[in-house]
C-alpha positions in Angstrom: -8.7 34.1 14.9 -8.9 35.1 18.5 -7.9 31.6 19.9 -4.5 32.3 18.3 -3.5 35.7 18.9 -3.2 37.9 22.5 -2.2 41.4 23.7 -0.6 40.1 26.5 2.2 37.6 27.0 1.6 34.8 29.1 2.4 34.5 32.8 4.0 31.9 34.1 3.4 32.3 37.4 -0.4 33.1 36.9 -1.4 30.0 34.8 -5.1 29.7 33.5 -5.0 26.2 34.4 -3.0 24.5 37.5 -2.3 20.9 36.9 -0.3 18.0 38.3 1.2 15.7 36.1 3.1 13.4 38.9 -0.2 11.2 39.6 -2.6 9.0 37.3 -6.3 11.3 37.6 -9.2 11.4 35.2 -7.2 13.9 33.2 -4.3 12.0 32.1 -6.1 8.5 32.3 -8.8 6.6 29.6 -10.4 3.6 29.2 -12.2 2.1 26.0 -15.6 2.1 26.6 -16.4 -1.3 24.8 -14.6 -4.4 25.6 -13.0 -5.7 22.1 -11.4 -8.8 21.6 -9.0 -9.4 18.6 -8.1 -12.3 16.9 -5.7 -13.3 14.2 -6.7 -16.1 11.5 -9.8 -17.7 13.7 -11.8 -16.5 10.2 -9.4 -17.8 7.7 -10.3 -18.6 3.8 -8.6 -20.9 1.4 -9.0 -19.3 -2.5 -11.0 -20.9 -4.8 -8.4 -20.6 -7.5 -5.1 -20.6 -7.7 -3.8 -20.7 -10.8 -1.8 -18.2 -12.5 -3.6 -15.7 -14.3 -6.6 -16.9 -12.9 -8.9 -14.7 -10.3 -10.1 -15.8 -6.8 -13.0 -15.0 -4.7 -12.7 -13.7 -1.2 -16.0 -13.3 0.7 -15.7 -11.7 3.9 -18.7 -12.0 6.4 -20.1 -8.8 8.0 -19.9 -10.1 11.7 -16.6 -8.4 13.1 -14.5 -5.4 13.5 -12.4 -6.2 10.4 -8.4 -4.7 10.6 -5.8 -6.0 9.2 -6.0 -8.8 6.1 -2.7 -10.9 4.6 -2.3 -13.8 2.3 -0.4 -16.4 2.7 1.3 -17.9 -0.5 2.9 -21.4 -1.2 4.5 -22.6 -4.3 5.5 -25.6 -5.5 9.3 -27.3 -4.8 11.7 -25.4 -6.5 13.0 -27.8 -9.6 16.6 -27.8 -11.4 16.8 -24.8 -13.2 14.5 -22.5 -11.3 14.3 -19.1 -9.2 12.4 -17.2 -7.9 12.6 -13.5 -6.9 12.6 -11.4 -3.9 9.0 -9.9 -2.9 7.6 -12.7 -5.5 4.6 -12.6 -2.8 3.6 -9.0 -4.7 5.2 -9.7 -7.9 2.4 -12.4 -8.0 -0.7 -10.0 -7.8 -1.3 -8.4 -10.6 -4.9 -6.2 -8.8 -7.0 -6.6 -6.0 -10.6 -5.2 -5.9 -12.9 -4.8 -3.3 -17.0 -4.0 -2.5 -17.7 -2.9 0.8 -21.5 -5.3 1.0 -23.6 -3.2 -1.2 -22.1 -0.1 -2.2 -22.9 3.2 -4.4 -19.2 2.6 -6.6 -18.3 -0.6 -8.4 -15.3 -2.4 -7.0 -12.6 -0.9 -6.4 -9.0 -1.6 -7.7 -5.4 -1.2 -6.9 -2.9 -2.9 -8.8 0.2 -5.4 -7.8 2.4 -2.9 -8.0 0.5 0.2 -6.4 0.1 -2.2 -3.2 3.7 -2.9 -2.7 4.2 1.3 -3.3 1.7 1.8 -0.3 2.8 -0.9 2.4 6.6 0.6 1.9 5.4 4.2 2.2 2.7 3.6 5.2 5.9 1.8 7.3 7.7 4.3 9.6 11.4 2.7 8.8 13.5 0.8 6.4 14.2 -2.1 9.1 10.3 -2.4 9.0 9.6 -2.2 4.7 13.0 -4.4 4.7 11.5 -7.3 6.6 7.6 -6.8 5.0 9.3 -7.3 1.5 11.5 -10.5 2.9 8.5 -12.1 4.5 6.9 -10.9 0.8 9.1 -14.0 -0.4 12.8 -15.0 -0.5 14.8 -15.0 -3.4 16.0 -18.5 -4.7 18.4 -19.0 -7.0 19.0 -21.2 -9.7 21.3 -23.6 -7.6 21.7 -27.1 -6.5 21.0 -26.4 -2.3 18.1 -24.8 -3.6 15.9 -28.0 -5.5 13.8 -29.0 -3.1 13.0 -25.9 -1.7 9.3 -24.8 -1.1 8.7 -21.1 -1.7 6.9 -19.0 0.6 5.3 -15.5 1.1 3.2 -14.1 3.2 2.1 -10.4 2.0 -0.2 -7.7 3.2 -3.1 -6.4 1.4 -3.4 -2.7 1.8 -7.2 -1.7 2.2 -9.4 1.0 3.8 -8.9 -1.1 7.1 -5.8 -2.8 6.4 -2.6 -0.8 6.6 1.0 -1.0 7.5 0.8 1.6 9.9 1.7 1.1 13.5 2.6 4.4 15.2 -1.2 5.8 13.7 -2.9 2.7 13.5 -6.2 2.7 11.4 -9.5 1.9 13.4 -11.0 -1.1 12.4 -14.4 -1.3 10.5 -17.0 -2.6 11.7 -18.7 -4.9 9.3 -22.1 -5.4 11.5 -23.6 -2.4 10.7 -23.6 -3.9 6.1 -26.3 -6.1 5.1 -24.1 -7.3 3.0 -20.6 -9.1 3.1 -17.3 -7.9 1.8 -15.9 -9.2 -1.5 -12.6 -9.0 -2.3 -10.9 -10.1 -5.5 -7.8 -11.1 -6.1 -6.2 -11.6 -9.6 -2.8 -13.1 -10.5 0.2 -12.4 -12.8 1.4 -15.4 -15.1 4.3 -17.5 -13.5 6.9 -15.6 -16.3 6.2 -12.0 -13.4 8.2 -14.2 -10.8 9.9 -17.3 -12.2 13.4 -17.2 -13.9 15.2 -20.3 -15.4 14.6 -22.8 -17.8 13.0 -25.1 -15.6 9.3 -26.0 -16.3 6.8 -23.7 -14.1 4.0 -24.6 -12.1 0.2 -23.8 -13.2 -0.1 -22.6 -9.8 0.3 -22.2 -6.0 0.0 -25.3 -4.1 -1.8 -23.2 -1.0 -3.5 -20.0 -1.1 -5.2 -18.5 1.8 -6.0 -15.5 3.3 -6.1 -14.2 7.1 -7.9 -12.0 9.0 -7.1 -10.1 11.9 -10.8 -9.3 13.4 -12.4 -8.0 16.6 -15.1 -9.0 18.4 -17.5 -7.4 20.9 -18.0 -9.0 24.3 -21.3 -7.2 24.1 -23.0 -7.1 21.2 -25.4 -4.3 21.8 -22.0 -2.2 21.6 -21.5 -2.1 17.6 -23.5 0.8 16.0 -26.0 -1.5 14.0 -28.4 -1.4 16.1 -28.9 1.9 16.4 -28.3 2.3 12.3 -30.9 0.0 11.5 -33.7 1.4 13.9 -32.6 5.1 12.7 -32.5 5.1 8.8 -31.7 8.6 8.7 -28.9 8.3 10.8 -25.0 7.5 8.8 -21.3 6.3 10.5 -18.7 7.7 8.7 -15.6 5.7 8.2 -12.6 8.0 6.7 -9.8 6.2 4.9 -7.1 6.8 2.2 -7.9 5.6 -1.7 -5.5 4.4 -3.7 -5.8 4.8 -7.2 -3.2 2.8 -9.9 -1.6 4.5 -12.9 0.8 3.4 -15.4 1.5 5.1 -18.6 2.9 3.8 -21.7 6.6 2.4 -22.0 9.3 5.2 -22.8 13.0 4.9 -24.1 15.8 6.9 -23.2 18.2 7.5 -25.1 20.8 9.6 -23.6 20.5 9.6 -19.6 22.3 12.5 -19.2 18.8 14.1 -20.6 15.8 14.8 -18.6 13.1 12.6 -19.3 9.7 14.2 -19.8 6.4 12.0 -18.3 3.1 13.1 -18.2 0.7 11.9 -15.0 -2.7 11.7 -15.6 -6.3 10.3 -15.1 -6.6 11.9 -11.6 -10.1 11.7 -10.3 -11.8 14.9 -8.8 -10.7 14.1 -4.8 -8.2 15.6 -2.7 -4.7 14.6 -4.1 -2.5 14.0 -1.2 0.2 12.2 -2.5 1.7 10.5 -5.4 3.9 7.6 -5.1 6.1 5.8 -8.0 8.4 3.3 -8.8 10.6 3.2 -12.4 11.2 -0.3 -13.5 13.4 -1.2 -16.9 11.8 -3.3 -19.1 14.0 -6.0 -18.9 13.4 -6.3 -15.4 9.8 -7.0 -15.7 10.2 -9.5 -18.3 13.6 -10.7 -18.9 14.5 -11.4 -22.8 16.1 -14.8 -22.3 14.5 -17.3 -20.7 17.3 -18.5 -18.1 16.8 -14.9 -17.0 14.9 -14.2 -14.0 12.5 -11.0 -13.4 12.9 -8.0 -10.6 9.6 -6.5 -10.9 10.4 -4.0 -8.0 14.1 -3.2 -9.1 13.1 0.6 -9.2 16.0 2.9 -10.3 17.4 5.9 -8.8 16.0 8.9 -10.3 17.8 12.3 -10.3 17.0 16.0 -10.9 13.4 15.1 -10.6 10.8 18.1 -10.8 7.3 17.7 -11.0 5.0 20.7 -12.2 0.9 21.2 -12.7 0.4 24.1 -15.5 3.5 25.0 -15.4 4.0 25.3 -11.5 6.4 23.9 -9.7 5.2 21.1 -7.0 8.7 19.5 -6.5 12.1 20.4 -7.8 14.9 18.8 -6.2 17.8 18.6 -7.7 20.5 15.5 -8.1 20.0 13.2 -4.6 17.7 15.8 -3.2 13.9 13.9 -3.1 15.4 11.4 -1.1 16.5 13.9 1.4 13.0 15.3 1.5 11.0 12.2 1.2 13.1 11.8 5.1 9.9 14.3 5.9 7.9 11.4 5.9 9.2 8.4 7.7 9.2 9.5 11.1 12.2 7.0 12.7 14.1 5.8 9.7 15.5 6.2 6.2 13.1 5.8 3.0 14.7 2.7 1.7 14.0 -1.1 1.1 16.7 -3.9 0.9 16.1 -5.8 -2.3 17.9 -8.4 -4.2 18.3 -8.8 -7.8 19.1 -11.4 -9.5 21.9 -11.0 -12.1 21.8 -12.7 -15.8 21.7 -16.5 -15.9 19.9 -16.7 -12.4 22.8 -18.2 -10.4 23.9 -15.1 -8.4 22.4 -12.0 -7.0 23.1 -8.4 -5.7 21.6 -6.6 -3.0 20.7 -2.9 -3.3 18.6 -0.5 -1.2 15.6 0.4 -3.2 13.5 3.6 -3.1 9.8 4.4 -3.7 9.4 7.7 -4.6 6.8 10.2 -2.9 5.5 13.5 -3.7 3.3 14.9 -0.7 1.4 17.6 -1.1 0.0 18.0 2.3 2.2 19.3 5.2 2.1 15.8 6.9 2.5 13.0 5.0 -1.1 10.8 5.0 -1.7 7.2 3.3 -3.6 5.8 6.3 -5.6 8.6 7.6 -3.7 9.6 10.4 -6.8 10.9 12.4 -7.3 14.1 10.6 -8.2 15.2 6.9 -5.1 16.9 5.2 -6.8 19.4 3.1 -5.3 19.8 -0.3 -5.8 20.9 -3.8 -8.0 18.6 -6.3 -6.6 18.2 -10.1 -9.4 15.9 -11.3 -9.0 15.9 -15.1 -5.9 17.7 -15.4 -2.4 16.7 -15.6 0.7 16.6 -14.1 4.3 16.9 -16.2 6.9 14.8 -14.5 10.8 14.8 -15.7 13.7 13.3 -14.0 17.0 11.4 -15.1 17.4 7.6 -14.9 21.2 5.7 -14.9 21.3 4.2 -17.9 19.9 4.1 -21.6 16.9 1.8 -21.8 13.1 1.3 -22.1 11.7 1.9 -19.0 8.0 1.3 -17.3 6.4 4.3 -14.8 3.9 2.6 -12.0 2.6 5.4 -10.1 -0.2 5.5 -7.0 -2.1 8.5 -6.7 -3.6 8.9 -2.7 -7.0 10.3 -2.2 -9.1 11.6 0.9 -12.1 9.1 0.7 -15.2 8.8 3.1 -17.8 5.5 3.7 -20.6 6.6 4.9 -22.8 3.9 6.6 -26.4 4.0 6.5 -29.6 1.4 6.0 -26.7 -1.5 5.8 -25.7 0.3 2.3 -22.1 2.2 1.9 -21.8 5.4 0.1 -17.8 5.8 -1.3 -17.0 9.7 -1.9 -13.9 10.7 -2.6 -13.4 14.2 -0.7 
């Protein structure tokens, strides 16, 4: 403890250090050592199927610093009696899995919903998650102007390398030290998750494809393989942020003026740093009358939400308050997305600023690894009780995303997963 405490104060006029901050010197002044190239979409992949409900292939070679991935989505002509709904880019994934060349875990999965939870949570403003979940796809309603029309999204897909994060950016990986490439799998909702109307719906998406935003070495020699492959007992760790999906059964509510009682469970024995989540109504997932269009990410406001673990209060903020404190986290900007939802019928919408819910448990807010391992409690096996007031009477649907510390460590070509 000595590096923290003194008997004396400190002098000002009798520095330990003297230092001039006016010019560039070695002290104020870095260069990277390796010259790195990036590129965005030379390595591009059209999916092998792209059919709703079906399940595509993505295989990723392990040749470049890999960063960020996205995929871009194109539908068919909107026909008479169609829409579509905002953010139909995520509505339309229902998982994506992914194996990092040969690993120690199977793949690993995050669902639809969890990824649109983490891209809104990992951006620093709501000008920033507005514009991801625009670009996520438009809304189109069910209107003359709008036959014709071709939808399109382009989304991002949040994995150990790819974030939304720009004032912490996450390294890349380097995917020269695997013997193995990266797969990634991507599995679709039916057209109901997305489409409204009466109008017939398309078996698919007339263009798939994903893009890569990669780096390359000018020299070689630079990437760690080399030195991995002639050193077997040698390993490169690459930290990053899992992301683990979990959605309990439907519940009804009765009376909203009523706390609602949830319970949170499956946690796996890692580091829980945060829990994100998102309350949908049923009817917004999938609409009882046909002409009616879906709003899978028409979350409600939740009030008087408390959140305890054996009976010890984690988070109790009354009325308004967790969106006061979930300000903590979003270092330039407010906490909420603009959405649109479409109203019965599918001929009119209303916009509404939308909020993903966070619970952080460390003392800085972490779904990208931010440089530094936030050390926190592990639950694995245990459960969490959740309760909270929604607006209305209804049957309701919980997606939650529970955010891990997790570790790759790099050795032989093979990858070892621990979650820490």
């Amino acid at each position: 403890m000595a590096e923290f405490v003194s008997e004396k104060r400190v002098l000002l006029s009798n520095p330990g250090t003297k230092r001039n901050d006016v010019y560039y010197t070695q002290l104020n002044t870095t260069v990277e050592q390796a010259e790195v190239t990036y590129n965005v979409g030379r390595f591009s992949q059209a999916l092998n199927s792209t059919n709703f409900g079906g399940q595509a292939l993505v295989v990723i070679p392990n040749s470049s610093l890999l960063s960020d991935m996205y995929l871009h989505l194109e539908l068919p002509p909107l026909l008479a009696n169609q829409a579509i709904c905002r953010g139909w880019g995520y509505g339309a994934i229902r998982s994506i899995s992914y194996l990092m060349g040969s690993a120690n875990v199977s793949q690993l999965q995050i669902s639809g919903q969890s990824m649109l939870q983490t891209i809104m949570q990992q951006c620093e403003n709501s000008e920033k998650r507005s514009e991801i979940f625009r670009l996520g796809g438009e809304v189109l309603l069910d209107k003359a102007e709008n036959v014709g029309k071709i939808p399109k999204a382009d989304i991002m897909i949040p994995l150990p390398w790819s974030t939304a994060c720009s004032l912490m950016d996450k390294k890349p990986f380097d995917s020269n030290v695997l013997m193995n490439p990266i797969t990634i799998q991507i599995t679709f909702n039916d057209a109901a998750s997305i489409y409204g109307g009466t109008g017939t719906r398309p078996n698919g998406f007339d263009r798939a494809e994903c893009v890569f935003k990669q780096g390359n070495f000018s020299n070689k020699a630079m990437s760690m393989r080399n030195i991995l492959m002639a050193k077997p007992d040698l390993m490169l760790a690459y930290p990053f942020i899992h992301h683990q999906s979990f959605s309990p059964a439907n519940f009804t509510v009765v009376d909203p003026l009523n706390p609602t009682n949830a319970v949170l469970q499956s946690f796996i024995n890692a580091d829980l740093l945060a829990i994100t989540l998102g309350i949908v109504e049923t009817g917004s997932l999938r609409p009882a009358l046909a002409a009616d269009s879906p709003s899978p990410f028409n979350y409600v406001d939740l009030t008087d939400v408390e959140l305890k673990f054996n009976g010890l209060v984690m988070n109790n903020t009354p009325g308004d308050l967790l969106k006061l404190v979930n300000l903590k986290g979003t270092p330039v900007g407010a906490n909420y997305f603009h959405n649109d939802i479409i109203s019965a019928g599918s001929t009119d919408s209303n916009p509404v600023d939308t909020y993903v819910y966070t619970f952080d448990f460390s003392r800085i807010r972490s779904l990208c690894f931010e440089g530094e391992y936030q050390n926190v409690r592990r639950i694995g096996n245990q459960v969490l009780e959740l309760n909270f007031k929604v607006p209305a009477a209804g049957t309701y649907t919980i997606f939650a995303t529970y955010h891990y510390n997790g570790v790759a460590e790099l050795a032989r070509g093979q990858t070892n997963i621990f979650f820490n």
